[in-house]
C-alpha positions in Angstrom: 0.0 0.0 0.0 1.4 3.1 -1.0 -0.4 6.6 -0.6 0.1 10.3 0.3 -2.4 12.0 2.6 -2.8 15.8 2.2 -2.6 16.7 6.2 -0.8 16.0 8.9 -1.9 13.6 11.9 -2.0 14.8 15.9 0.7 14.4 17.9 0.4 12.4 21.2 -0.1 15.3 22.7 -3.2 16.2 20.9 -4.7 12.4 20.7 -6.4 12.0 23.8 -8.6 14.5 25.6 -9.3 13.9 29.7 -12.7 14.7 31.4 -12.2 13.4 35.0 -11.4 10.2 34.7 -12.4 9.4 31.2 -9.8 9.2 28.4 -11.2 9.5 25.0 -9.8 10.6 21.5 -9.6 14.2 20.9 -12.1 15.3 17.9 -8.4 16.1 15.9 -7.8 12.6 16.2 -11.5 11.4 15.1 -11.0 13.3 12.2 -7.8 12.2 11.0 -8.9 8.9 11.2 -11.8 9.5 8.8 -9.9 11.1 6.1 -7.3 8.0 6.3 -11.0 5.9 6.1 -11.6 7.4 2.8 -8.2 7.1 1.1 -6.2 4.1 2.6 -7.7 0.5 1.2 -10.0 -2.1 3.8 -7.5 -5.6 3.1 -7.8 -6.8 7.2 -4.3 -8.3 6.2 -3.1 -10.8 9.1 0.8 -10.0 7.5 3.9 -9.2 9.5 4.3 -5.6 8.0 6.8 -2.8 7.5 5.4 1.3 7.7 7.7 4.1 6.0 6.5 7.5 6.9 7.7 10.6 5.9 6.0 13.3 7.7 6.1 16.8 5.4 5.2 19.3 8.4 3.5 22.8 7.5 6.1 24.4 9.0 9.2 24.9 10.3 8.5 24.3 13.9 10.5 21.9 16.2 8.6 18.4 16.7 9.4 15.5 17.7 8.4 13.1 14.6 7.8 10.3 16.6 4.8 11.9 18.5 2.6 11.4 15.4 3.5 7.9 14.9 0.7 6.7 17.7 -2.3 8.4 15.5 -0.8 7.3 12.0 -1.0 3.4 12.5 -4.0 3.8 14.8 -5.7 4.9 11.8 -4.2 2.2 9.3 -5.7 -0.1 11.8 -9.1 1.3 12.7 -9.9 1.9 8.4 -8.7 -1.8 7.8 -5.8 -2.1 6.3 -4.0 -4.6 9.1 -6.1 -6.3 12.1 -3.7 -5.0 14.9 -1.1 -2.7 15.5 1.4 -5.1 17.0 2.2 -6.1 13.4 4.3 -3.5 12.5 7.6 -5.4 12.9 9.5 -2.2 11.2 9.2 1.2 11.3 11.3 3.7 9.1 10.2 7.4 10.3 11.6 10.2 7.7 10.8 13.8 8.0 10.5 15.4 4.6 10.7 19.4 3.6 8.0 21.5 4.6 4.8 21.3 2.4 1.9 23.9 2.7 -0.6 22.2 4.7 1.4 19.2 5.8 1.7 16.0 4.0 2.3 12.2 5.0 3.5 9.9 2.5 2.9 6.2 3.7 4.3 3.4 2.2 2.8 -0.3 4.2 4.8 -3.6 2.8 4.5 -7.1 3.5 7.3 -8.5 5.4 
């Protein structure tokens, strides 16, 4: 699977939203996971698998590129491509020049 995704995902810090005791996701991440619905394919592969990312930011401000990794394979697992997150057996995390708007280019193989 190999696509680009015209936005950037939330970082940890951004995912989950607190209300006492209750933990849920943050409407940022809700909608991030719908627009990675619409454009990544439902296979439900059972695979061992291997994620490149490159993460094109907006902008020039300092981040830490592994706090968007949580809400990226979240979503490749909640629109279908793989059953469960605990199949990514490699992760190659790039970040990419700045693109207006952000940009995530995603690239899932078979291992």
């Amino acid at each position: 699977m190999d696509c680009e995704i015209a936005t950037i995902p939330p970082s940890v810090n951004h995912y989950w939203v607190a209300s006492g005791k209750r933990r849920y996701l943050s409407d940022k991440a809700r909608d991030f996971h719908d627009v990675v619905s619409m454009l990544v394919p439902r296979i439900n592969t059972a695979a061992r698998l291997k994620l490149d990312v490159t993460f094109h930011f907006p902008d020039r401000v300092r981040r830490d590129i592994d706090n968007y990794l949580k809400a990226t394979i979240d979503s490749l697992v909640k629109c279908g491509l793989c059953v469960d997150d605990e199949q990514f057996d490699q992760l190659i995390v790039r970040r990419g020049d700045v693109v207006k708007g952000g940009l995530i280019k995603i690239k899932v193989l078979e291992i």
